[in-house]
DODREN-287122 format. One line per 3 residues: number of its first residue (from 1); their letters; for each residue x, y negated, z negated of N, C-alpha, C. Coordinates in steps of 0.2 Angstrom, whole numbers, m for minus. Layout:
// residues N
NUM = A = X Y Z X Y Z X Y Z ~ ...
This chain:
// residues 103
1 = XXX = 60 m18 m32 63 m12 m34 62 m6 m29 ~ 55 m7 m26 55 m1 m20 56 m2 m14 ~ 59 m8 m11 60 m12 m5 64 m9 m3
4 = XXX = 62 m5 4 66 0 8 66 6 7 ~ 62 9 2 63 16 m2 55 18 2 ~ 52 25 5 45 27 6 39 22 5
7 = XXX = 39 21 11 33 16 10 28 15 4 ~ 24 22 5 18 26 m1 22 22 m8 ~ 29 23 m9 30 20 m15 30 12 m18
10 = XXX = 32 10 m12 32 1 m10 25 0 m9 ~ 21 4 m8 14 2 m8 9 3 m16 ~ 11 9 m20 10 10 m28 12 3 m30
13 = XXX = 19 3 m30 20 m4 m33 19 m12 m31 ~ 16 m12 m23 12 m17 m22 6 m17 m27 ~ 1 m13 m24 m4 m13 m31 m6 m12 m37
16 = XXX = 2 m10 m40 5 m11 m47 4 m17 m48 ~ 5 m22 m44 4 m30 m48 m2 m32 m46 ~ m7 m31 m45 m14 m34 m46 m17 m31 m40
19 = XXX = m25 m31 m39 m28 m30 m35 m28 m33 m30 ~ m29 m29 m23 m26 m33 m17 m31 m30 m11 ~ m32 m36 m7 m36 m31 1 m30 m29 4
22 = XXX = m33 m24 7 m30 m20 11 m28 m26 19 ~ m30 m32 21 m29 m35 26 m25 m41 20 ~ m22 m41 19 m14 m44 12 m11 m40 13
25 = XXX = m11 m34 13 m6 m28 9 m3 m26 18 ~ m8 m26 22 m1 m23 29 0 m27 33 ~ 0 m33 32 5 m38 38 12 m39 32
28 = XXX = 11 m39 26 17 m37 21 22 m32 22 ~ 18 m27 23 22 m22 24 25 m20 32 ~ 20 m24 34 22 m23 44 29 m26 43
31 = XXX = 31 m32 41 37 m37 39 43 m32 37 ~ 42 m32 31 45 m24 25 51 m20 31 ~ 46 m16 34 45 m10 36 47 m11 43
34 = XXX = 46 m17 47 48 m19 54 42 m14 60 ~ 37 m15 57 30 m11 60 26 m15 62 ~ 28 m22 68 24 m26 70 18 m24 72
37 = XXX = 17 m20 76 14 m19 81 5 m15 79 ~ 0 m14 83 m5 m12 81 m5 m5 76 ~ m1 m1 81 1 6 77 3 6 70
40 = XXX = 7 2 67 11 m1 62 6 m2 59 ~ 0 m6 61 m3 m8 55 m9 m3 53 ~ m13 1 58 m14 6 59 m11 11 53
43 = XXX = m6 14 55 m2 20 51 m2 18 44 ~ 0 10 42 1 7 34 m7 10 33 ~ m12 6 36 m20 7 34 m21 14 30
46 = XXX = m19 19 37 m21 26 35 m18 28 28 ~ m10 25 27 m7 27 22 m12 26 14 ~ m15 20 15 m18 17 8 m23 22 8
49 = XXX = m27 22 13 m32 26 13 m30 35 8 ~ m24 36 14 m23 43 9 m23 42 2 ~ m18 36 0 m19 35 m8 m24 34 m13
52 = XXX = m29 31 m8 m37 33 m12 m39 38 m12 ~ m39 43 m8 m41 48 m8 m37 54 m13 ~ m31 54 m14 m27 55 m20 m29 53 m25
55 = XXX = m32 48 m27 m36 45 m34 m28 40 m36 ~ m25 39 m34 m20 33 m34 m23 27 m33 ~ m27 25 m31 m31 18 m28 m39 19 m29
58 = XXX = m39 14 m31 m51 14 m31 m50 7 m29 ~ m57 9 m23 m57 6 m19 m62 m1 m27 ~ m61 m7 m25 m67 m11 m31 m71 m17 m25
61 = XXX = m71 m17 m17 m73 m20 m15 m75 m20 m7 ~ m79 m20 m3 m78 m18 2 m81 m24 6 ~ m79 m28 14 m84 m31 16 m82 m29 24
64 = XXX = m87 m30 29 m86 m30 36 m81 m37 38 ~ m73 m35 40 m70 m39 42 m75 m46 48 ~ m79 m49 47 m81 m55 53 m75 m59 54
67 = XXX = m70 m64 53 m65 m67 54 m61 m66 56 ~ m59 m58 58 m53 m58 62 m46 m54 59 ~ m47 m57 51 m42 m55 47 m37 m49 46
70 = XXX = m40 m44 50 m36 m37 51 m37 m34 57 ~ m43 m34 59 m45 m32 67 m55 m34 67 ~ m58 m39 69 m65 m41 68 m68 m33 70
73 = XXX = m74 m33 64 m78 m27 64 m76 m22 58 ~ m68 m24 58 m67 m15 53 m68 m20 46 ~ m68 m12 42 m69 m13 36 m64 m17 32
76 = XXX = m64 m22 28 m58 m24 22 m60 m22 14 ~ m53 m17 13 m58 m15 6 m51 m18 1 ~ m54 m19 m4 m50 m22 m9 m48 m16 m16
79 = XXX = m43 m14 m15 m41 m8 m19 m37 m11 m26 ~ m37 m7 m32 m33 m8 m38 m30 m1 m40 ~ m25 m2 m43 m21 5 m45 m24 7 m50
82 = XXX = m25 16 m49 m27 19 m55 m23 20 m62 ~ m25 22 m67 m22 24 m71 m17 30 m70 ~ m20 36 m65 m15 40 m61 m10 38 m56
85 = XXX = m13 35 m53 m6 30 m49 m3 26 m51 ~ m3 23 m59 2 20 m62 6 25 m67 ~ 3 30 m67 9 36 m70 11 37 m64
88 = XXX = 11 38 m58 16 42 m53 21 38 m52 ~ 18 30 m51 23 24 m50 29 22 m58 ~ 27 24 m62 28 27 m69 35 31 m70
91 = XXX = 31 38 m67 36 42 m66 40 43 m58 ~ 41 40 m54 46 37 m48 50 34 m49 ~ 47 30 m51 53 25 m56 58 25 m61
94 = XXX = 58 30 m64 62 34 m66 65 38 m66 ~ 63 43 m59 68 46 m57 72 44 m51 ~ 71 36 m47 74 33 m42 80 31 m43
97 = XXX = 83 35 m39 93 33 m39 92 25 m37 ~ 97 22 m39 99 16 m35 101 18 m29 ~ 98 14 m23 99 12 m17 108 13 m17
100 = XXX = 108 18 m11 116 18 m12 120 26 m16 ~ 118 25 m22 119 29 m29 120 37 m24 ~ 127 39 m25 126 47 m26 123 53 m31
103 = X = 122 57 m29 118 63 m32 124 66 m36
């Protein structure tokens, strides 16, 4: 439904469907969004991050990347959507024209 439309929003409704780490959630969206590159994945990161900090996202799990999985050293945290970030995802979605659609 939000494929193509503001990241932030395709991101609500990523983790609208279940609990997800954050090194899942941005090579998905690197693809998405055509953001291969370090910065890409970078800029998605910082995005989730804002949405936790908004109270859209809580964080439920945190470990020191050792594998490699996102960048070896940094943090993997595994986030779930809040009950306020499933009202905003809630109400977007109701107010989102179809792709195309005039005003």
């Amino acid at each position: 439904m939000m494929e193509g439309r503001p990241m932030k929003f395709r991101l609500l409704e990523v983790f609208g469907e279940g609990e997800r780490w954050n090194c899942e959630v941005i090579p998905e969206m690197q693809r998405e969004y055509g953001m291969g590159d370090r910065y890409g994945a970078d800029t998605i990161n910082f995005d989730i991050i804002e949405m936790a900090t908004c109270g859209f996202l809580s964080r439920i799990d945190v470990k020191v990347d050792s594998e490699g999985l996102y960048r070896e050293g940094s943090l993997l945290i595994r986030y779930r959507i809040t009950d306020l970030g499933r009202a905003q995802l809630e109400k977007i979605g109701k107010n989102l024209r179809k792709k195309g659609a005039r005003a």
